[in-house]
N, C-alpha and C positions, 0 to 999 in steps of 0.2 A: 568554509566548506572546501575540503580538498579532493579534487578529483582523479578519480578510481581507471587504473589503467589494468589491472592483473584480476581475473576472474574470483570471485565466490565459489564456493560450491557448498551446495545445500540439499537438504530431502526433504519429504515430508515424517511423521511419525510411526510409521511402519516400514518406510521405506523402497513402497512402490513407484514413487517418483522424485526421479534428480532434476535437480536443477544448476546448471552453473552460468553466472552472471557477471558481468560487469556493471558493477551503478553508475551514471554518470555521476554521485558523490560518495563518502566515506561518511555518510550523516542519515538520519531517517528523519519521517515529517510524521502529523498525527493529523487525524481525521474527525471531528467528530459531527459530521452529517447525521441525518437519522436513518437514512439506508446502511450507514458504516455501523451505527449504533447497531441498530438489528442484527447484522451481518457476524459483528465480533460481541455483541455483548454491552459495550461501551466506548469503545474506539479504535480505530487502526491505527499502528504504523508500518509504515514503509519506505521500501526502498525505488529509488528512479530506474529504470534501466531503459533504455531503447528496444526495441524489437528484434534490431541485427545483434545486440548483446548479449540474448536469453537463447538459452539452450535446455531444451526439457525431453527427457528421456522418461516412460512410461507412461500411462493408460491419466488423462485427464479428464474433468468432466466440468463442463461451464455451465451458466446461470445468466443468462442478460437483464443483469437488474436494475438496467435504466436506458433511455433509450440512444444513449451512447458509450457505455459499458458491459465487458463482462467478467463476473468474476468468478474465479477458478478454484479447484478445491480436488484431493485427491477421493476417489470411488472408494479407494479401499477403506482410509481410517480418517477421512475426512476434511483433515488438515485442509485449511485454508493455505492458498496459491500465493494466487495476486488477483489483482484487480486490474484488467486491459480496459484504457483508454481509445476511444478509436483515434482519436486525435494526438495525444499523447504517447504511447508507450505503456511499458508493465510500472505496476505500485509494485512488487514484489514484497511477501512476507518477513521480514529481515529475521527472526525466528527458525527459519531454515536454515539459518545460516551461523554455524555457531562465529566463523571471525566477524560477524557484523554485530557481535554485542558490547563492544565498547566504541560504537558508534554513535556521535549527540544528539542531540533533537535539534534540527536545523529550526523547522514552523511548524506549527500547527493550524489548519482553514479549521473555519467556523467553531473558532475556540470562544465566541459569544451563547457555544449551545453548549458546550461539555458539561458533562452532569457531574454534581458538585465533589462526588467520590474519585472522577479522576479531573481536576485542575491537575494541570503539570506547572512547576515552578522551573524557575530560568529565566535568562536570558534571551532568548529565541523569539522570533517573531511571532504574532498573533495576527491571523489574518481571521476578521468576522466575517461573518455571513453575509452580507451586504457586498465585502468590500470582492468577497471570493469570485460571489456572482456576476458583480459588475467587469470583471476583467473575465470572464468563464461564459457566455452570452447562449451557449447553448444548454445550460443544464437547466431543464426543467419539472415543472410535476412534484411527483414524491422524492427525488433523486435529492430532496436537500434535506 
């Protein structure tokens, strides 16, 4: 995992909203929750970044879809954001970002759910469902 010192810059698909970032890595992770499933279809990834990191320019609109998350999505054409952590930081889209597409798949949480059409192969860590939650103590409800 090599760590990202020089901003991203990214939009959405129409182009009402920038974004430029710094990730705390050069790597993405993947999600596959059932809130993430719903969200994207079948899984997320993303990217790390801090809060003092992100810089976002135009008209945004949130969604608190858990009771410690919100995730972001542009008004105009839709495009998914990110996901804020209240604890953590932004998940950032890495899809916004065309230099972030030869970036690896660092992990994958609750890779004991992913639905059989996206397994990802690799190397990369696998953290289950189990293991996510037990180190994560606040996520509860629907949120898994």
């Amino acid at each position: 995992m090599t760590t990202r010192t020089t901003p991203l810059d990214g939009h959405c698909l129409c182009g009402a909203v920038h974004i430029s970032a710094v990730p705390r890595a050069s790597s993405v992770s993947a999600c596959h929750c059932s809130v993430c499933r719903r969200w994207s279809g079948a899984a997320i990834w993303c990217l790390d970044a801090a809060p003092t990191d992100v810089h976002v320019t135009g008209e945004v609109r949130t969604y608190r879809s858990s009771p410690f998350a919100e995730r972001a999505f542009c008004p105009v054409c839709g495009t998914h954001l990110w996901i804020r952590d209240d604890r953590e930081g932004y998940d950032l889209m890495p899809g916004l970002f065309e230099a972030a597409s030869g970036f690896p798949l660092n992990h994958e949480v609750y890779a004991d759910r992913a639905f059989a059409a996206v397994r990802l192969q690799g190397s990369h860590a696998r953290i289950s469902r189990a293991d996510y939650e037990a180190s994560h103590p606040f996520i509860e409800g629907d949120a898994r």
